[in-house]
N, C-alpha and C positions, 0 to 999 in steps of 0.2 A: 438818797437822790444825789446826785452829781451833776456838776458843771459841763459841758458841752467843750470840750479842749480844742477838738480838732475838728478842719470842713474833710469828711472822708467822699471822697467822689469816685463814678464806678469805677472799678478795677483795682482800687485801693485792697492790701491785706489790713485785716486788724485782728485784734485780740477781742474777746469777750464770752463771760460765760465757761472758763477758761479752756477754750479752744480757740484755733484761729478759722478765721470766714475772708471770702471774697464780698466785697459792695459790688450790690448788683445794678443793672442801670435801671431801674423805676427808683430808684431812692433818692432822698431827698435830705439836709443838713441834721432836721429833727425826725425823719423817720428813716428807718436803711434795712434794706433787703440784702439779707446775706446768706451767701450759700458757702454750705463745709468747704473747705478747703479740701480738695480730693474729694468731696462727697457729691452727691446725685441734687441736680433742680429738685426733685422731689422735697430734699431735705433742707428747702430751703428756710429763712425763719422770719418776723418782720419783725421789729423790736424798737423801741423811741428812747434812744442817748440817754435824754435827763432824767429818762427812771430808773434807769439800772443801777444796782444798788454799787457794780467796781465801772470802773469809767471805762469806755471801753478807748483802745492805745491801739496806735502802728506795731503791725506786724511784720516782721519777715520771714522769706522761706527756707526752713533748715534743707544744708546740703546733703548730699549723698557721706553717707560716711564709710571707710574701708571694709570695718567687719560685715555691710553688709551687702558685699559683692555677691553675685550670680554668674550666671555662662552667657555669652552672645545671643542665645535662641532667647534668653529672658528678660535681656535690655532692649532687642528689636522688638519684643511684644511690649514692653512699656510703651515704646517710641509709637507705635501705630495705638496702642490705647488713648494713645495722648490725644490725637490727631482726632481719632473715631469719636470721642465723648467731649470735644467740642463744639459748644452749640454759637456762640456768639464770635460768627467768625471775624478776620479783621476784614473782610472784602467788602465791597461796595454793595452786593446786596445780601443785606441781614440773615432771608429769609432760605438761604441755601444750606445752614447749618441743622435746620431744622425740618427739611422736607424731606420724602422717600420716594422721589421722584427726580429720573433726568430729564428735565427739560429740554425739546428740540428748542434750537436757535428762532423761530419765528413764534416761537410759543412767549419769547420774554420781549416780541415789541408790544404786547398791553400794558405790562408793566413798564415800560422806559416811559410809554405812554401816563401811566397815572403817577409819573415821577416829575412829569412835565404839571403835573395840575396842583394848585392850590387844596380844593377840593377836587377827589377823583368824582368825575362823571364820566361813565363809558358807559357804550353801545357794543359789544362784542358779537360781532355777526357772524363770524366762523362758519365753515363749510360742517354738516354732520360729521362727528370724527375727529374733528381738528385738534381738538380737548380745548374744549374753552371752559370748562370744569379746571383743566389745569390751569388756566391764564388767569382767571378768576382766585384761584386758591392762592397762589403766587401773590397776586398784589396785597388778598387778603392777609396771608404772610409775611410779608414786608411791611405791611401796615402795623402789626400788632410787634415786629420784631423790634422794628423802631421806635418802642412806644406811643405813634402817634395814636392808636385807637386801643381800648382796651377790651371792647366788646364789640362782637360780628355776630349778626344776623342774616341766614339765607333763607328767603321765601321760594316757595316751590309746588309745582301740584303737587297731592300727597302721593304720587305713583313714584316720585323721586324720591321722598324726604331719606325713607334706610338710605338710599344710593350718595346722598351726599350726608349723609352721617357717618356713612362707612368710608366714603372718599376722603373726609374732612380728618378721619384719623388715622387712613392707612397712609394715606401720603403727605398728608402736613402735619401731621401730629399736633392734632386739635380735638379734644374729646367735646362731643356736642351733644345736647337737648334735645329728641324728636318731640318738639309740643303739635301734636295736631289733635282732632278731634278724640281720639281714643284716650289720649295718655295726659291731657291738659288737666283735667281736673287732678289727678293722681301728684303729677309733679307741683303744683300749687299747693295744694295738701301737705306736700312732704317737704315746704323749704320751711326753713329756720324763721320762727318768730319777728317779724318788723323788717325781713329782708325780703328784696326784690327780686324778680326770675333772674335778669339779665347781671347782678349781684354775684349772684350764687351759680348760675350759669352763664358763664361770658360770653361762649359758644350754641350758640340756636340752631337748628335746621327748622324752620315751621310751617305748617301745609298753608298754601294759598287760602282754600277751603273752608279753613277752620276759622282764618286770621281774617275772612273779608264780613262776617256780619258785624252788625253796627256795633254791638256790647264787646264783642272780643277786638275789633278793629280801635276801638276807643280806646282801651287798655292797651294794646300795642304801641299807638303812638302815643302814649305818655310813656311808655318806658325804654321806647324803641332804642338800640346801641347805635353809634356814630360811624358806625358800617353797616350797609345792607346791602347782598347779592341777591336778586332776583331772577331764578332759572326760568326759562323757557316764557320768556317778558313779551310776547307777542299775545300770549293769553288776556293777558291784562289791560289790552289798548282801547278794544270797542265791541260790539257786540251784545250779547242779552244782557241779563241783568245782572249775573253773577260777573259779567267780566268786568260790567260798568261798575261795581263795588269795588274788583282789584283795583284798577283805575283810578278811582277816587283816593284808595289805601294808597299808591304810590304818588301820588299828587301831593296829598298830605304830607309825606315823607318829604319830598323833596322841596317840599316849601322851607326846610330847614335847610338854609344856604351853606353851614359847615356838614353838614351828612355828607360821608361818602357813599356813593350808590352808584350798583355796577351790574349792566342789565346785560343778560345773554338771551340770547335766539338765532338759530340758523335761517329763521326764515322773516326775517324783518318787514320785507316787501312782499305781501302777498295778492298783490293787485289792490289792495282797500287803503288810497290814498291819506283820510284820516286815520287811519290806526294806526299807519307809518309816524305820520307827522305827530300824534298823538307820544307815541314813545320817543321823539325825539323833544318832544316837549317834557318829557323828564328832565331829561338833559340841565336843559334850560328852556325858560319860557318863551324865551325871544326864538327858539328855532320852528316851533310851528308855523311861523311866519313865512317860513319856506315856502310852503306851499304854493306850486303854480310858481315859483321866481325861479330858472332854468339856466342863467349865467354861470358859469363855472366858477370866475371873479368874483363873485357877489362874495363882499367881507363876511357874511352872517354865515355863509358855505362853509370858507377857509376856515371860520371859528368852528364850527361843527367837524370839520376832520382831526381837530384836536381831541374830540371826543367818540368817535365813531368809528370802528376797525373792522374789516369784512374781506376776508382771504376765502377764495376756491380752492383746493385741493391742487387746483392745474395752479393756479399759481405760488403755492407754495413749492409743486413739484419742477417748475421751472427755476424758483429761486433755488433750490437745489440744487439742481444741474449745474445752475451761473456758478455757483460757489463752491461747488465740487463737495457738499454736505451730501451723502450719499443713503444716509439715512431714512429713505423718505416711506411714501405709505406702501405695503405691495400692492403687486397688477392685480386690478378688480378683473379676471378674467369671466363675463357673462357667455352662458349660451341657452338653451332651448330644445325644449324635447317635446315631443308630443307623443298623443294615440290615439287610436281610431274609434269612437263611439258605433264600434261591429260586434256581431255574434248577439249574442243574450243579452247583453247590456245598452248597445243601441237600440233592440228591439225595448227594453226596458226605459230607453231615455226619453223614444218615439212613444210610449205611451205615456209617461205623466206629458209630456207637451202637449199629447190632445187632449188628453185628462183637464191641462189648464188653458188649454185653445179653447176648449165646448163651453167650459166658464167664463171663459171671455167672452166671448160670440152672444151668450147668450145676456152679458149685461152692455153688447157693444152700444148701445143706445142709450144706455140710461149715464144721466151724469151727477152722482147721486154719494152717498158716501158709502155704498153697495158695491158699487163701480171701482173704489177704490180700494176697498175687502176684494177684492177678485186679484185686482192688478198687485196689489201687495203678496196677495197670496201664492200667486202665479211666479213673481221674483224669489220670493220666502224657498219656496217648492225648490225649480228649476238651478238657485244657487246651493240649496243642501243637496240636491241629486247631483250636482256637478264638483261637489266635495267630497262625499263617501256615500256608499249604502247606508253605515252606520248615520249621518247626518240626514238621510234621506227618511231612514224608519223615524229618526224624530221629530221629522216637521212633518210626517204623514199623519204621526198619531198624539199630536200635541191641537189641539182644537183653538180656530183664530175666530173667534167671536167677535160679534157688536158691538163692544165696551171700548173699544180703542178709537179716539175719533182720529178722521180724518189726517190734518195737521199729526197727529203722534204717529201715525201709519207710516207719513212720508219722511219722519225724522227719525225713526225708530234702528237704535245702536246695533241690533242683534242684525239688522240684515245690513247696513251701510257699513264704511272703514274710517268714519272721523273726519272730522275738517281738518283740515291745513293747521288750525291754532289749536285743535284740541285733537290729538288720536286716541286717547284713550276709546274705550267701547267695551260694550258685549260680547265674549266668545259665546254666550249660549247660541244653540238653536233655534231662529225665528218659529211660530206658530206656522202650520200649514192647510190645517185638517178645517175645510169649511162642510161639507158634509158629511153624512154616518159614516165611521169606519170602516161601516160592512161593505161599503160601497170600494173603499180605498183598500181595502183587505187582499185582495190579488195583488196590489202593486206594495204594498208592505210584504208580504210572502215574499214574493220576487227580489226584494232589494237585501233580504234576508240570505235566501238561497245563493247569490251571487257572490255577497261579501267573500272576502278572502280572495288570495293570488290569480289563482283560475278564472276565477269570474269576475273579476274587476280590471282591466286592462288600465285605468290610471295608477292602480298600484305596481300590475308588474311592471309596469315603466320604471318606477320609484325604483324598485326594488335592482334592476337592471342598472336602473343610474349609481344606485349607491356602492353596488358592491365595486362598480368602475372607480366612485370616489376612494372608495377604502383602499382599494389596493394600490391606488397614486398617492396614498398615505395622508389624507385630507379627513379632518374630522367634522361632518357635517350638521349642521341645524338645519330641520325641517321644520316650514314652519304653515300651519295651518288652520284656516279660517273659524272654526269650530271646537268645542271641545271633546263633542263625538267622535270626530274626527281623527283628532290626536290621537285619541285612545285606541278608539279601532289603528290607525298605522304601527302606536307603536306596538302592541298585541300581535300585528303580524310579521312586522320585521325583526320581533324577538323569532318566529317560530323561522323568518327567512336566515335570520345572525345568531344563531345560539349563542356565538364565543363572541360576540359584540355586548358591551352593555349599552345598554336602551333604556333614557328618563324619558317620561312623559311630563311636561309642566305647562298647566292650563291654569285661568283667573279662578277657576273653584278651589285652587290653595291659598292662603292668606301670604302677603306679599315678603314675610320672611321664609316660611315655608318654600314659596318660589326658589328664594335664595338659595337656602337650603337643601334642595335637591341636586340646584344646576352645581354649587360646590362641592357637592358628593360623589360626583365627575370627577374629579381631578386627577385621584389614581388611574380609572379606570381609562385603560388603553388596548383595542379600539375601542371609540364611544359614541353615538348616535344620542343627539336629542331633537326630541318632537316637543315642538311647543304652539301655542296659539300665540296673540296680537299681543299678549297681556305680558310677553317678553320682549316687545319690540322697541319697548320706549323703560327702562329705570333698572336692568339688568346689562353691562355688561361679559360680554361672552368673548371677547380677543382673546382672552387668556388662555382657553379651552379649546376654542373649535375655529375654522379655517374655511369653511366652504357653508354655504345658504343656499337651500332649496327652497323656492315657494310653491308647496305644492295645491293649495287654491290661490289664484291670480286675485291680487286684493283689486278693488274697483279706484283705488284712489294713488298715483302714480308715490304722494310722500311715503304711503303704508310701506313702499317696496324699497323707497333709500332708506327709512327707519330700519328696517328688517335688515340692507344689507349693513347697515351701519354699526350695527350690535358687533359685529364681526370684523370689519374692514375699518378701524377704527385707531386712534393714537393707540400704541404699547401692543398691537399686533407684531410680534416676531416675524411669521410665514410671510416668503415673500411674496405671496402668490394665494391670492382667495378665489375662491371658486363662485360664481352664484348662476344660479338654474331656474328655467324657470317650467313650468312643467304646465301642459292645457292638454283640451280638446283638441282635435285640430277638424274636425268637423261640428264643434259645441256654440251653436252662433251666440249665449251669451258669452262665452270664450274669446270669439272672436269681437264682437263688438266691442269686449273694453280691452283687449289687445290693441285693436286696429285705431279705434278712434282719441282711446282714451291713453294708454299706455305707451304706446308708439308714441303719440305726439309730445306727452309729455317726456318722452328720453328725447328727441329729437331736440324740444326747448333746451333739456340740461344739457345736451350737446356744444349747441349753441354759446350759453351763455357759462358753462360749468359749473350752475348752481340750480336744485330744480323751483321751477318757482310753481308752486301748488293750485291746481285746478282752481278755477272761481266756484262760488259756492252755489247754487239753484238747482235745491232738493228737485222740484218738482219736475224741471225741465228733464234732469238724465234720469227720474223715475221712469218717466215717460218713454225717453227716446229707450231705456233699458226693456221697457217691457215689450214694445215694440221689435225689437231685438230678437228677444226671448222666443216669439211665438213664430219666428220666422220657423220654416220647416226645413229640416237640412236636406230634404232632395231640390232646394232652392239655391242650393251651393253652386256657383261657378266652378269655382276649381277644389281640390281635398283642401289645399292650403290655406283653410281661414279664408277665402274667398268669395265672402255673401254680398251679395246688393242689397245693403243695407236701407238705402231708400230714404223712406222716409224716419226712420231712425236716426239718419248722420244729420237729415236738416234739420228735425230739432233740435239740436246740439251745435247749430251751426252759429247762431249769437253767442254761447257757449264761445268756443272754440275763438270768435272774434274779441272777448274780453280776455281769452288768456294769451293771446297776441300783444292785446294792449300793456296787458301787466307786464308781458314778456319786455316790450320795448324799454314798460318805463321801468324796470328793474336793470336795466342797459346803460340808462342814461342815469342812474344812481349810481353805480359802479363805476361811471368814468368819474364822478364827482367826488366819492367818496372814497375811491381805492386810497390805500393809504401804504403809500411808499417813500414817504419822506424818513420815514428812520430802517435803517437797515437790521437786521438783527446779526451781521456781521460784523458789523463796529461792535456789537461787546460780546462776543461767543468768546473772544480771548478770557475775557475778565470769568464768562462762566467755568472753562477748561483751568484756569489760574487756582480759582477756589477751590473747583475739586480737588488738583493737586495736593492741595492747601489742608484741605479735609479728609481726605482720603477716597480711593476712588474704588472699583469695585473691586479687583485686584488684591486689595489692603485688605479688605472686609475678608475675601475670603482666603485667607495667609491668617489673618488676624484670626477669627472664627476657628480653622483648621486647627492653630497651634493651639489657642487658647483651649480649646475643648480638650483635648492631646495632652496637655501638661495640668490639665484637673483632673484626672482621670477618666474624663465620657468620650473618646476618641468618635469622630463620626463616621457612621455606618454608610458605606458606598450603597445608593438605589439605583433605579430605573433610571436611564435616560440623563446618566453625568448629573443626578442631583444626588444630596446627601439625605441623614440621618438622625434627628439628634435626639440623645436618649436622657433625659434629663433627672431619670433619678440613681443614675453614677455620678451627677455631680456634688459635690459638699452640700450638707445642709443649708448651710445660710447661703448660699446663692440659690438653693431650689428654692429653696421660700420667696427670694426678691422674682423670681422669675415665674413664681404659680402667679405673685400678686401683678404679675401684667401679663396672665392668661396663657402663661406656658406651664402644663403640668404635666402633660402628655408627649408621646413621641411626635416630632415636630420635623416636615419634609423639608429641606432647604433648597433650592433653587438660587446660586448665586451671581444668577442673570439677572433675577430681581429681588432676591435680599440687601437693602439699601442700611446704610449707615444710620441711619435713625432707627431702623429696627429695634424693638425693648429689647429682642436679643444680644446685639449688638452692644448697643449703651449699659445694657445690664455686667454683660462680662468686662466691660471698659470700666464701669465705675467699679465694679468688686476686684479686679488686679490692683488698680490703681490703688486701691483705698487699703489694699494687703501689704502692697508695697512701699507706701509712705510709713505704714506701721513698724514695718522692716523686716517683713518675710520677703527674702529675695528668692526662694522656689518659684514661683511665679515669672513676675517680671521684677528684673532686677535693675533698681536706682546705677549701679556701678557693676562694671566689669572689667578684664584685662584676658586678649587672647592671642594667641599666634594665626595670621594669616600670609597668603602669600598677595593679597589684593593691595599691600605696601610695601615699602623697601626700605621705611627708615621710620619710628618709632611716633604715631599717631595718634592722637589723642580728639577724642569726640564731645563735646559738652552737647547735651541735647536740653535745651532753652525754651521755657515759655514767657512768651511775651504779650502783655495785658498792657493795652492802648485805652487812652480815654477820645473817644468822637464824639465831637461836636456840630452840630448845625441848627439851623434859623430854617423853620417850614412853617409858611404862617404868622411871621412874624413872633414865634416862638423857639423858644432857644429848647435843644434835645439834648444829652447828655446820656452818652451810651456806653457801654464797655467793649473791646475787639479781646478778643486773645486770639492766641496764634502757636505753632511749635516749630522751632527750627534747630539744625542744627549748627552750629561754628565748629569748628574742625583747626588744628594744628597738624601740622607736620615737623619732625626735629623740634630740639628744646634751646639747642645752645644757636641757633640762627633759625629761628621760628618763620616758617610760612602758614599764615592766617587762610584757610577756606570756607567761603560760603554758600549758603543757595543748594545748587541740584548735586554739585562736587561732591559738598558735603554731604549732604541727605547720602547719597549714594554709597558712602563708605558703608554706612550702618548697616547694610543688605549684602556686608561681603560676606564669602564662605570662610569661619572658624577650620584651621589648619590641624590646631593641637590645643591643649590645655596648658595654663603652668599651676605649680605649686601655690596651694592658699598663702604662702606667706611672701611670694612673689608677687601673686597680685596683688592684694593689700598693699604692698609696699608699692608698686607705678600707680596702685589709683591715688594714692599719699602724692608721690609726686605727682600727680595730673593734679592734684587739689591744690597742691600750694606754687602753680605754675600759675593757676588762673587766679590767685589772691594776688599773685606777682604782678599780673595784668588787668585790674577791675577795667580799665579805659576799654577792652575792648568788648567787654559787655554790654557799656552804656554806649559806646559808637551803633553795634548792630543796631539797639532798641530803637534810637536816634534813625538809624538810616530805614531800617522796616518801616517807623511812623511816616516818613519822607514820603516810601513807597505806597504805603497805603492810600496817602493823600492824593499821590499823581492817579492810584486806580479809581479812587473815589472821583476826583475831578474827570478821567477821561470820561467813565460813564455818565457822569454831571453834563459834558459836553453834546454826548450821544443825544440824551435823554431831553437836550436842553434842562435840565431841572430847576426848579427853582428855589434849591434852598442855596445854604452857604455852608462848607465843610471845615474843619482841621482835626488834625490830628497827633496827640503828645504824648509820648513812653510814660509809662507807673512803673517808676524804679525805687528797688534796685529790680534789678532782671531773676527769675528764678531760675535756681539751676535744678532740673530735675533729673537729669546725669549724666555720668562719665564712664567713659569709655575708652580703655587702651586699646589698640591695637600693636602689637609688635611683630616687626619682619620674621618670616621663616626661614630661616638662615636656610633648610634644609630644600 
């Protein structure tokens, strides 16, 4: 055992175990996390001073040495290695070294925001799309990069849990826990002896679901992590009993005054004035108190914009314009198509209506739970008839019996589209069949005989519509009520698209299988998918497809921004989405929830540029819908959706008066709460700084290109400007590091979104690097010397990593961090030297090699570059000195921005490393 000689703080080199390590920043005088020198986080080690049996000593970093020069194409790959397999960058935020995601400029004011807060408490109200997934992961990231928190928990219904387990790795690179009801016991089962979940997984995603009964909700908050995000937190505010338990869960949560917790939902305000203020009493306690208080001034306000953020699309897209960020979402371009319920099939519409008119008529007097078996029946019917034949045969020959009472008739998923706080639901086919088959036996025959092109006039519409979308090069989602449904369309538009592929994905696959289909898309080009509801909310599709058809009109105006939302959403390329919407245009349940229900609600989001979701009273639009239903289409005024609806629209007319009200007071929360005190223009320099800093997408792929190229797997040119990569031409030992982070196979590149975090990326940064400190210069080479014409007088490059120790007070706690950095210093001439730095320099490194010289000519100028810079150590420690300067002014500006409340500095770990040299000599020629 050994004495304790030295305090090693992060960014310190030492000796131990006899190799040299970086101090990472969670360590502490008696414990220290060290990662290899040149080696991978992975291989990082934790180890306690006073037991090591040699003491562990300051290290420093051996230089480049002559014999082991290379050629220019293998010192700019070391350079850009360098850059790329940096995770702790020196910038202001932590969390940029480590994501695979470019953040749009309004995406980082929740963060500036939870930079401003002791403890973060946010409300993040984003418009659908915004990515408050992003904003969310961000802070998360920031949190953990900074050591403040070491364990993150996200609650979420379980329709999301895969979607942010796969978010949480693809873009932050955070491998996470799915514990929900399926897989809880299994991962319990399988942790280590006397350790904790949140121990052994730092990283959670956990169903709502699973985590709200009493015995699993108890065990939660005993071990709950010092971060919780909460998706889709509108669920959780009021309602039955199941929400009342989330409720109580987040209550308790945040009765822990240091918890950070960060609640997302697009629809905050949904008319239900306690369930608002309910979630604002997350926050904090004193904000319920709001309620009914309407001053703008009111100090309790001004404290809640501290905590509460809520952007529309139109106002993001305005700050845009002002700032000339040009980036923003494409034209949601909507339109409308219809077709005529004629020929065989309105003859066939006209009889199930009287088919369900005689049954109504004949219970119109009774008010009985009989009465309500009819009228349910009657909707069930008349909405699978106005989806497909196929959705028609199966609510003709599925039997709706007795057993259902009342109450479940009027709330039942399979025929409604979901509340506002919950959309999940039923694609099955409601029951329809109240008497013998044999009765209903002609109109099942007939809905049989019709199916297909010919006789279905809402599919040749479809069919019509699409092949217009296809050939303006738009790859469409169709999306549709049923799972009958599904099927039968997409059955026929393979037989209308031979050479199109065509997925069907309905809720009858388990929700990776979903996944898993819509990914199997991604070669395929052209490609058609049909899906139900059970896609509209925990898959995104921007990546794939471009244009939304709804080809059953949902009853519920959110169903349809859900749906377009999948598409029209952050990290959509196209600048231009298409959405469609496709009806009857003589179908009066068509038209009644067009005219009353859907119009009005685009009209509100018009208005206000967020939609705010119908009020809820099952019974009343049962009612006005069935009403609706039974009207008779030679009752039409005009072809165009033109019915006198009557007494249909007045019952829905109190209706219609509370989503006015909602509408207003969602008006007057928006002027309170817009939140435009921080600009996300005061720090887009600091993000644009970083990237430079880390490499931007440009680097990745030069970097990737060459690197592949000089190991021998050169990439295969594919479809559509993406690449190839074929990973078993590479050397063994790097196939092996890259099977073990799930690259074993041929792997598609796209270097629009292949991000610098990529395992592929980091993979080939740490295996160069770790070749090259060895002192194979094949690769990338530590030193070189070459003839260019991009000088005229004898240049010399030292390419510099510079490891900062950062300090700050958050909380009254002192943090202690490590930055590295790569730069380059640059000389010109030797006997009256001119010193460059910054973008000068950088830029040398990227010039075009003219010629080669002689191995004993190089060797001999990288000799003299070496003992030119021993000549000069002062101008080593000057840069590291002046970077640390710099780093502090970026940290303070953003400090400024953010208001933040900690306190910063920043001080060089010297000596400086030199990881190489570089001649450049003029081309005489």
């Amino acid at each position: 055992m050994t004495a304790l000689e030295h305090d090693f703080l992060p960014g310190a080199l030492v000796r131990a175990r006899g190799r040299e390590w970086v101090v990472q920043s969670d360590s502490r005088r008696d414990w220290l996390r060290l990662r290899p020198l040149g080696g991978a986080d992975d291989d990082s080690i934790a180890l306690i001073p006073a037991l090591e049996l040699q003491a562990i000593a300051p290290a420093t970093f051996p230089w480049p040495e002559p014999e082991q020069a290379g050629n220019h194409a293998a010192a700019l790959l070391l350079r850009d290695a360098l850059r790329l397999k940096l995770r702790a960058g020196g910038g202001p935020f932590r969390a940029f070294g480590n994501i695979a995601v470019e953040p749009r400029a309004y995406q980082l004011v929740p963060l500036l925001m939870a930079l401003r807060l002791s403890t973060v408490r946010l409300l993040i109200a984003d418009d659908v799309g915004v990515g408050k997934t992003i904003e969310a992961g961000l802070i998360a990231r920031e949190l953990l990069d900074r050591g403040e928190i070491q364990r993150l928990a996200v609650l979420c219904p379980p329709h999301l849990v895969e979607q942010w387990q796969d978010e949480l790795e693809s873009r932050f690179n955070l491998q996470a826990v799915a514990l929900t009801a399926a897989s809880a016991a299994r991962i319990e089962r399988d942790l280590p002896h006397g350790m904790g979940l949140f121990d052994h997984y730092p990283v959670a995603v956990v169903s709502l679901d699973y985590i709200k009964s009493e015995r699993h909700r108890a065990h939660f908050l005993a071990i709950a992590p010092e971060c919780v995000i909460v998706d889709e937190a509108h669920t959780c505010a009021t309602g039955g009993q199941g929400r009342q338990l989330r409720f109580e869960l987040l209550q308790r949560l945040s009765a822990d005054a240091n918890r950070h917790l960060i609640l997302l939902t697009a629809t905050p305000h949904s008319g239900d004035e306690a369930a608002f203020y309910n979630l604002l009493s997350l926050l904090d306690a004193r904000f319920a108190d709001l309620q009914g208080r309407t001053s703008a001034s009111d100090p309790l306000r001004l404290e809640l914009a501290r905590h509460f953020v809520q952007r529309r699309r139109k106002d993001i897209v305005e700050w845009q314009a002002d700032t000339g960020d040009g980036r923003g979402f494409p034209r949601r371009m909507k339109t409308e198509i219809t077709y005529p319920l004629s020929g065989d099939w309105g003859l066939f519409f006209d009889a199930v209506q009287g088919y369900c008119r005689e049954l109504a008529e004949s219970h119109a007097q009774a008010d009985t739970g009989g009465a309500r078996l009819i009228w349910y029946a009657t909707l069930a019917l008349l909405r699978c008839v106005a989806s497909s034949p196929a959705a028609a045969v199966k609510a003709l020959t599925t039997r709706l019996d007795g057993t259902m009472a009342g109450d479940d008739l009027l709330s039942d998923e399979r025929l409604y589209d979901g509340h506002a706080d919950d959309l999940s639901g039923s694609d099955l086919e409601p029951p329809a069949q109240l008497q013998d088959a044999e009765r209903l036996g002609s109109l099942i025959a007939e809905a049989r005989r019709l199916s297909g092109q010919a006789g279905d006039p809402k599919l040749a519409a479809l069919i019509v519509h699409l092949r217009a979308l296809l050939q303006d090069g738009f790859a469409p989602v169709v999306f549709c009520r049923y799972i009958a449904t599904a099927h039968y369309v997409a059955e026929h538009l393979r037989l209308a698209f031979p050479k199109v592929t065509i997925e069907a994905v309905t809720g009858e696959y388990a929700p990776e299988e979903r996944r898993e289909r819509v990914e199997a898309l991604t070669e395929a080009e052209p490609r058609i998918l049909v899906a139900t509801d059970c896609l509209s909310e925990g898959i995104n599709l921007q990546h794939l497809f471009t244009a939304v058809v709804h080809y059953d009109l949902a009853w519920n105006p959110t169903r349809h921004e859900q749906r377009e939302g999948r598409v029209d959403r952050f990290g959509q390329q196209a600048p231009e989405v298409r959405c469609t919407m496709l009806y009857g245009q003589d179908n009066p349940v068509d038209g009644f929830v067009l005219n009353v229900i859907l119009r009005k609600g685009e009209a509100i989001e018009k208005e206000l540029g967020v939609l705010v979701p119908m009020p809820e009273d099952e019974a009343r639009i049962n009612q006005a819908l069935v009403k609706a239903a039974l009207m008779k289409r030679s009752e039409a005024r005009s072809p165009q959706l033109g019915f006198d609806f009557g007494d249909a629209e007045a019952i829905l007319a109190p209706l219609q008066a509370q989503w006015r009200d909602a509408l207003d007071k969602a008006k007057a929360n928006r002027t309170v709460f817009a939140q435009r005190r921080i600009r996300p223009d005061e720090v887009l320099p600091e993000w644009h700084k970083q990237q430079q800093a880390l490499g931007t997408q440009d680097d990745v792929q030069r970097f990737v290109l060459s690197a592949c190229a000089r190991l021998g797997a050169p990439l295969e040119t594919a479809r559509n400007g993406q690449f190839r990569l074929l990973p078993q031409h590479l050397p063994e030992a790097l196939r092996l590091r890259l099977a073990d982070e799930g690259i074993s196979k041929t792997l598609n590149l796209d270097f629009t979104e292949l991000h610098r975090s990529h395992p592929l990326v980091t993979t080939l940064a740490e295996h160069l690097l770790e070749t090259s400190l060895q002192g194979d210069s094949g690769l990338a080479a530590r030193c070189a010397a070459t003839l260019t014409d991009a000088v005229d007088v004898v240049t010399t490059l030292y390419l510099l990593r510079l490891r900062h120790q950062l300090s700050y007070v958050r909380r009254r706690e002192p943090f202690q961090v490590m930055a590295e950095e790569t730069v380059t210093l640059a000389v010109k001439g030797r006997s009256n030297p001119q010193w460059l730095r910054g973008d000068a320099a950088s830029a040398l490194l990227e010039c075009t090699p003219s010629g080669n010289l002689a191995p004993a000519a190089v060797q001999r100028e990288i000799a003299t570059a070496l003992d030119f810079l021993r000549a000069h150590p002062q101008q080593l420690e000057d840069l590291a000195r002046e970077r640390a300067a710099v780093l502090l002014a970026d940290h303070e500006r953003v400090r400024e921005a953010a208001r933040d409340v900690g306190q910063y500095s920043v001080s060089p770990c010297l000596p400086v490393d030199v990881m190489g040299i570089y001649v450049l000599l003029p081309d005489a020629l």
